[in-house]
C-alpha positions in Angstrom: 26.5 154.9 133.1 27.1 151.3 132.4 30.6 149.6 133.3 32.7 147.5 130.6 32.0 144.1 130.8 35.3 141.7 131.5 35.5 138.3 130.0 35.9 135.7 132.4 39.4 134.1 132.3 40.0 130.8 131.9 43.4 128.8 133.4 43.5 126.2 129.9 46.3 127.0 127.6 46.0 127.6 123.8 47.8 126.3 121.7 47.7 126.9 117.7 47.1 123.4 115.1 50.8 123.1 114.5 51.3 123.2 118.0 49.2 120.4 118.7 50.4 118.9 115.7 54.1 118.4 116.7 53.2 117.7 120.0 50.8 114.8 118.7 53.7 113.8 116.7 56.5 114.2 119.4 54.3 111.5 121.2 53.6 109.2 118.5 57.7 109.0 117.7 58.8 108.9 121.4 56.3 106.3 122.9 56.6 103.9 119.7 59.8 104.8 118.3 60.4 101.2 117.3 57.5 98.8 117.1 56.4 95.3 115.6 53.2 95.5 113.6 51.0 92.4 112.6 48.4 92.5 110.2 47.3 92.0 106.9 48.2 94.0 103.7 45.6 95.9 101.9 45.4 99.0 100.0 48.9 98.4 98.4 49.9 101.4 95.8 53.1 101.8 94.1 54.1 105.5 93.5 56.0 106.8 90.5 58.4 108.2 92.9 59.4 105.3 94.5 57.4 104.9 97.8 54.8 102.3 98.4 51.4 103.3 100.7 49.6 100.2 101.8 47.5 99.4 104.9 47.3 96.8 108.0 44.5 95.6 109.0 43.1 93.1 111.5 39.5 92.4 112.7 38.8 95.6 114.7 41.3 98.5 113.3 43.3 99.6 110.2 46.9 101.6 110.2 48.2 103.2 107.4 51.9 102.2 106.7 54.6 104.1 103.9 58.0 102.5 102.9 60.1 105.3 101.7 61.9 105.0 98.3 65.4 104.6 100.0 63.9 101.9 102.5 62.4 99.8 99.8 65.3 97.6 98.8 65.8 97.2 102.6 62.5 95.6 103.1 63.4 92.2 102.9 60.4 90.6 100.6 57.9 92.0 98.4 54.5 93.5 99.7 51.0 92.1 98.1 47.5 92.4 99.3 46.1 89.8 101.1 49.6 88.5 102.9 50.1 88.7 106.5 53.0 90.1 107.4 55.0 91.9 110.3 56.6 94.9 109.6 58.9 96.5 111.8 59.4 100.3 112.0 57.6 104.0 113.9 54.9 105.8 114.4 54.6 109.1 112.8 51.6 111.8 112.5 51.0 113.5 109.4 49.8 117.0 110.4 48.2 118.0 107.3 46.0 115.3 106.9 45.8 115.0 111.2 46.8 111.1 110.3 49.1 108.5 111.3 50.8 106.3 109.8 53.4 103.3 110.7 57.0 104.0 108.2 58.4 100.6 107.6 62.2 99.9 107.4 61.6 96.2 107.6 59.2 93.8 106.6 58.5 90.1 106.5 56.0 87.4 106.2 53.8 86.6 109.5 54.7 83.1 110.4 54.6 79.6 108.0 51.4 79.3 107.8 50.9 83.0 106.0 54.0 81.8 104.0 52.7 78.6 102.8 49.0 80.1 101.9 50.8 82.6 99.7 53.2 80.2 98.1 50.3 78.2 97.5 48.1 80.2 95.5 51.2 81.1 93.4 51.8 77.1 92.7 48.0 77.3 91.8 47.8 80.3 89.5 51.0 79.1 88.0 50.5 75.6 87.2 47.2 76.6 86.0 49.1 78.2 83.5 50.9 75.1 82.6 54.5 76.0 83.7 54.6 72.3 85.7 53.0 70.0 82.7 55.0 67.4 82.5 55.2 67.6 78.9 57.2 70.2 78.8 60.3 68.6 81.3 63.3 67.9 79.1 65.6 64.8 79.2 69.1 65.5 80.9 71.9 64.4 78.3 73.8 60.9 78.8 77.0 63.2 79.2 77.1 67.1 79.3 80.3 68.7 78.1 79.8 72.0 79.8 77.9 72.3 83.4 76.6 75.8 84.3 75.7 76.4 88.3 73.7 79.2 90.0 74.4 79.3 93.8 76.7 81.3 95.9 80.3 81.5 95.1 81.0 81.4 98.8 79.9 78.7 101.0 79.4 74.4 100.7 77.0 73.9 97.9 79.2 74.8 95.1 82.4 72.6 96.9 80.3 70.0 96.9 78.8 70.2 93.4 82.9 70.2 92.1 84.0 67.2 94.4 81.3 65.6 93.2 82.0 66.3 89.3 85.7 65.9 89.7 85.1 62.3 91.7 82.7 60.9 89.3 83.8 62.1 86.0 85.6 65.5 85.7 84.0 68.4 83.4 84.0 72.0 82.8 81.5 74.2 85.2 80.3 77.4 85.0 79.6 79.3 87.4 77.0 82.1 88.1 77.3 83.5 91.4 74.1 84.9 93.0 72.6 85.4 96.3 70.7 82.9 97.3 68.5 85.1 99.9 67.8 88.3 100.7 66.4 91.5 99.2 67.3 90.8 95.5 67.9 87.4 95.2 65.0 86.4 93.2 65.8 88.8 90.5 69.4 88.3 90.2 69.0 84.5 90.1 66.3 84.7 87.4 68.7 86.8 85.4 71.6 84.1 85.9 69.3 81.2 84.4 68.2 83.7 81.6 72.1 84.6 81.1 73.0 80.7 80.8 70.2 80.7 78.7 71.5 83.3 76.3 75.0 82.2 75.6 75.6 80.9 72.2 76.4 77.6 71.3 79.6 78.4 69.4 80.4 81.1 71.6 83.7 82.0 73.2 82.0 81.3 76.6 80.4 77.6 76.1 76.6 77.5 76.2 76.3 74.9 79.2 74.3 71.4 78.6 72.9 71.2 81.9 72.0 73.7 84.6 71.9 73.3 88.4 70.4 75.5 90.5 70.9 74.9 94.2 71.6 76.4 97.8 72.4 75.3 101.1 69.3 74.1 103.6 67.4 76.9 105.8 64.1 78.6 106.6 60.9 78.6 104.9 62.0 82.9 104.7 65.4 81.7 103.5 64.5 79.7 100.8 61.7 82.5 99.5 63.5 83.4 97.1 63.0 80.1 95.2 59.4 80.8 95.3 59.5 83.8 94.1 57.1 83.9 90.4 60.2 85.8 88.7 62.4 82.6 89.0 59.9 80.1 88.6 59.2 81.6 85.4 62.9 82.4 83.9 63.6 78.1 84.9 60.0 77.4 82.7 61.1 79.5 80.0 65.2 78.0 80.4 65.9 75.9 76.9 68.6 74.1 78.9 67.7 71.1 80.7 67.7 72.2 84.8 68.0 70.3 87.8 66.8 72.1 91.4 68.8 70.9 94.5 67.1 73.6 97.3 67.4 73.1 100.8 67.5 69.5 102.5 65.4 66.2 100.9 62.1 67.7 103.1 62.3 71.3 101.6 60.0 72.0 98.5 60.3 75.3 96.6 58.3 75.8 93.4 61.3 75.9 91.1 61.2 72.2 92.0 57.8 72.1 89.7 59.2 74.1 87.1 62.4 71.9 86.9 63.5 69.6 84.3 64.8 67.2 87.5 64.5 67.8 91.1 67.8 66.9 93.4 67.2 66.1 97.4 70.5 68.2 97.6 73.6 70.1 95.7 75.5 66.6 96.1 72.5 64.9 94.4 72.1 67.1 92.1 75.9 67.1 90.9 75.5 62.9 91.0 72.2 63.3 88.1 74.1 65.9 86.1 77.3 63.6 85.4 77.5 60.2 85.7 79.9 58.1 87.2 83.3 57.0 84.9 83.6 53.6 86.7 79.8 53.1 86.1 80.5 54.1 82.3 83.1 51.8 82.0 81.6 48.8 84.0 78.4 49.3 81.4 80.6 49.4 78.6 82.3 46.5 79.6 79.2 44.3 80.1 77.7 45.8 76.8 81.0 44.9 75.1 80.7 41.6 76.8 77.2 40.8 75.7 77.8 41.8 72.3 80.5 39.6 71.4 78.7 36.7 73.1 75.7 37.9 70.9 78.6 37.9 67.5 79.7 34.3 68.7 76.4 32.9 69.3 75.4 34.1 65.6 78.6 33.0 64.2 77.9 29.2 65.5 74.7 30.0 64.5 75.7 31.2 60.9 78.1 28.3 60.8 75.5 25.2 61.6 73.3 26.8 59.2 76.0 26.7 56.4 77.4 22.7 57.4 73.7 21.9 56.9 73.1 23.2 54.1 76.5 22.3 52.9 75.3 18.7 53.2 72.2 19.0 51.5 74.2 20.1 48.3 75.3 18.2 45.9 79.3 17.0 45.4 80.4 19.6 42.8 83.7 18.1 41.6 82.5 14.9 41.2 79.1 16.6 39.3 81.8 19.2 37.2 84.5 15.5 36.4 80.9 13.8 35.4 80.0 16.6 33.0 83.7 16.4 31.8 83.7 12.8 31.2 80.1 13.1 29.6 81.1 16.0 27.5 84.6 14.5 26.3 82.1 11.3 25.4 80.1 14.0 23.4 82.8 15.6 21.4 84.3 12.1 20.8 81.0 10.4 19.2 80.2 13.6 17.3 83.9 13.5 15.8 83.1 9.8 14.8 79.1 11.0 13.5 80.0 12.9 10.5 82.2 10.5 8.9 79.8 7.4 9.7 77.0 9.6 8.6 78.6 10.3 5.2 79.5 6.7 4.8 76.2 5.7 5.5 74.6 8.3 3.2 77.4 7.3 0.2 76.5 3.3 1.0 72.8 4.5 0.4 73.3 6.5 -2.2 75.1 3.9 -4.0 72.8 1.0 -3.2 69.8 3.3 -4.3 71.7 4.1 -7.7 72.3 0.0 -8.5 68.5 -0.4 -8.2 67.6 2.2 -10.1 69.5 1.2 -13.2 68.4 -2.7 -12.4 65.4 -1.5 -11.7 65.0 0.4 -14.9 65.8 -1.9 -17.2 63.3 -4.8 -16.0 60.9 -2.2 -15.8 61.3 -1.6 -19.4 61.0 -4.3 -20.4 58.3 -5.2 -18.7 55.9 -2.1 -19.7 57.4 -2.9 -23.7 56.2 -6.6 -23.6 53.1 -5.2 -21.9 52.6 -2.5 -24.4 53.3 -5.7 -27.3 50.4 -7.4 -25.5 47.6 -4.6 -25.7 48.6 -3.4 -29.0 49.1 -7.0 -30.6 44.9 -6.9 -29.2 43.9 -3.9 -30.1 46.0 -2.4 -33.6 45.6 -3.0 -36.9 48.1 -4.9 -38.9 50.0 -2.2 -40.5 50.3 -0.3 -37.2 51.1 -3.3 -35.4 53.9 -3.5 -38.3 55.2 0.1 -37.7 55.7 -1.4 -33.9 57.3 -4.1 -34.6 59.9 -1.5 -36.4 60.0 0.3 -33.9 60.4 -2.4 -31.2 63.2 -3.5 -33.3 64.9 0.0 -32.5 64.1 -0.2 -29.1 65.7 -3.4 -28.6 68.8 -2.0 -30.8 69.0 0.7 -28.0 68.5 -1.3 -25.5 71.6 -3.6 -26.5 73.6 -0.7 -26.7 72.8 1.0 -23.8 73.5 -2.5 -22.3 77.1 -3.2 -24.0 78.1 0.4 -22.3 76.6 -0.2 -18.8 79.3 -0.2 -15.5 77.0 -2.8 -14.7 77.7 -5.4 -17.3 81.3 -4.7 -17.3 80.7 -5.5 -13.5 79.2 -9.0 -14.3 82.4 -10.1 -16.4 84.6 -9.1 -13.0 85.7 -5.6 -13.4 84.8 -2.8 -10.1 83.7 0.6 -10.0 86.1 2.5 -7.3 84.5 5.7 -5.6 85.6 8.1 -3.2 83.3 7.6 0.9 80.8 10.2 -1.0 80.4 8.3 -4.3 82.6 10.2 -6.8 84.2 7.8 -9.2 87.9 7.5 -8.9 89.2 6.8 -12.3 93.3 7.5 -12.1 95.0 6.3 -9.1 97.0 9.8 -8.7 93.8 11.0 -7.2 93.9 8.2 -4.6 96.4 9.2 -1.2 98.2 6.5 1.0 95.4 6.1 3.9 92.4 6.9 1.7 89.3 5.5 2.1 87.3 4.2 -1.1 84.1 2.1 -2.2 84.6 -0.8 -4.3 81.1 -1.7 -6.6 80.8 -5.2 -7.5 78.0 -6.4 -9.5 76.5 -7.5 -6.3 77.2 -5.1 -3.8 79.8 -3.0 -2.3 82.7 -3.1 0.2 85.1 -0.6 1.8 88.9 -0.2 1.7 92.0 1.5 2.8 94.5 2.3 -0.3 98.1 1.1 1.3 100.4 2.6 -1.8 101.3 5.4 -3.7 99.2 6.7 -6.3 101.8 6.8 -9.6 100.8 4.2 -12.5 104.2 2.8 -12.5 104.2 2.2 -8.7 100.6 0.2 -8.3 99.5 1.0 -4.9 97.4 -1.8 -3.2 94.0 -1.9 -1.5 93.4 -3.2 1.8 89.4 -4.3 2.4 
């Protein structure tokens, strides 16, 4: 009958997976309990609940890394693939998976150079984009009313930027207090220049004219929150004109591209929001200066142009007394005209009336001794007799018309008296003291002034 067969016992202990699991783990956590990890980001996911997974990775390994929900405003920047960083925290194994993984408390960017390649590539992507055109920087105004400032409320910059105002030319300032580094920074200062931004015009709180965004000098990390995209985008999309005064005159952030003006520092800055009262007044003194030397040299101007001219024209009071004289002259000889031109025509008038009754009567007889002649050839006897009748009538007529002519009364000394217009003047009533009459003779006429009265029994006289 066979014997039972023994197995063979072995002096190596057993433990179960959890065992070995919280052992591995115990390990982990007490050899690197606190540890400095370099290495580049990759993998980076954002959970809904909070935590971020991501992991570091150099030429020859890769280690998983968690930040916790609580630990994530800790952190100290913001994680992206492709950026070197260091993060600071433990080793820790998770047993399920038999993994593990590095939980980071802190985190931060691996040196300047890693800094600067990141910060670059933002500048690229963004001014791609055209937030740095220089079309779209906006002109400070001559003289803002309000002045709005995002900085810290404790610290230098902001005493500085009011010494400054107050010294130069004193004016309202708002300010915005924000960190200026540190977990949170970026955000909160975007969200100041977007709250400037906001205020109304007309508002109980005056909307400022002109912004100035500045902090104190420090670190390439310090000042990383000026680089952050968030605030380079909220001063692009600011309506109010901004001046950046970040760090010293050698620090460049890339809100200084996005800006409107860039300061070398807060003081700066303060100097190219407001300008100086004495300057103000020493311009306005020199403009008032040059502007009444410009009046004065246009009023000698003005005045040298008027003596000229007033040479070139003519002497008007002795042209206006010439026309006076000339036009007295004119009114004197046209008062004198009308009776010379009545005389005349009534001297005319007359003269053409004496030959026509002269003229008349030797025409007569002319044409009758003619008209004896041709008949006396060419008529009979008893027509020539019937003319000689009838020429005996004609010269019968002819004697009378003769005996009751002015004109042969005028031949035996008598004179026919007429008014300057011709109208016989046959009582003497109608004749005035002064008047002016035309004496007929039988050869020719004369003019004269009646010097008495005009009643029969008081015989005025004539004066030729």
């Amino acid at each position: 009958m066979d014997e039972p067969r023994l197995d063979p016992v072995s002096n190596v202990p057993e433990f179960s997976v959890s065992e070995i699991s919280g052992a591995v783990k115990r390990t982990l956590e007490g050899n690197f309990a606190r540890v400095r990890v370099r290495g580049e980001v990759t993998e980076l996911k954002r959970y809904p609940s909070g935590h971020i997974y991501f992991s570091l990775k150099d030429e020859g390994a890769k280690l998983a890394g968690v930040v916790w929900k609580f630990a994530v405003p800790r952190l100290g920047m913001q994680p992206e693939n492709g950026v070197e960083v260091v993060a600071t925290g433990r080793i820790s194994s998770y047993g399920e998976r038999s993994s593990y993984q590095l939980i980071v408390e802190r985190m931060e960017y691996a040196g300047a150079g890693a800094l600067l390649a990141r910060i670059e590539a933002l500048r690229l992507r963004l001014a791609a984009e055209g937030l740095f055109d220089a079309a779209r920087k906006r002109v400070l105004p001559g003289l803002p009313s309000v002045i709005g400032v995002v900085t810290s409320e404790r610290g230098a910059v902001i005493q500085d930027i009011r010494t400054t105002i107050t010294r130069r030319f004193p004016r309202p300032i708002l300010l915005w207090p924000v960190p200026v580094q540190g977990e949170g920074a970026a955000e909160r200062i975007a969200a100041a220049i977007a709250g400037f931004d906001a205020l109304p015009a007309d508002g109980p709180i005056r909307r400022p004219d002109v912004l100035i965004v500045a902090r104190g000098g420090g670190s390439l990390e310090d000042l990383m929150a000026f680089n952050e995209e968030v605030v380079v985008r909220a001063v692009a999309a600011c309506s109010i004109p901004l001046i950046s005064a970040v760090g010293h005159e050698t620090d460049t952030t890339l809100i200084d591209f996005a800006s409107d003006r860039r300061a070398p520092t807060p003081t700066a800055a303060a100097e190219l929001a407001i300008p100086a009262r004495a300057d103000l007044l020493a311009d306005l003194a020199h403009t008032a200066a040059r502007l009444i030397g410009a009046l004065n040299r246009l009023t000698q101007e003005r005045r040298l142009r008027l003596s000229r001219a007033e040479r070139g024209l003519p002497d008007l009071p002795g042209l206006v007394g010439t026309a006076r004289q000339r036009l007295d002259d004119r009114a004197e000889r046209l008062r004198m005209a009308l009776p010379n031109l009545v005389r005349g025509w009534a001297g005319r008038l007359t003269l053409a009336r004496s030959k026509l009754a002269g003229g008349l009567r030797h025409t007569l007889a002319a044409r009758r001794d003619r008209a004896v002649r041709v008949l006396a050839r060419v008529t009979p006897a008893p027509l020539r007799a019937r003319l000689r009748e009838a020429r005996a009538q004609l010269d019968g007529a002819a004697g009378r018309l003769e005996s009751v002519s002015p004109l042969a009364v005028l031949q035996r000394g008598y004179a026919l008296v007429t008014d300057p217009l011709g109208h016989p003047l046959t009582t003497a009533a109608s004749v005035q003291p002064g008047a002016r009459v035309r004496l007929r003779f039988a050869d020719g006429e004369v003019g004269a002034t009646a010097d008495g009265g005009g009643k029969p029994e008081r015989q005025g006289r004539l004066s030729l």
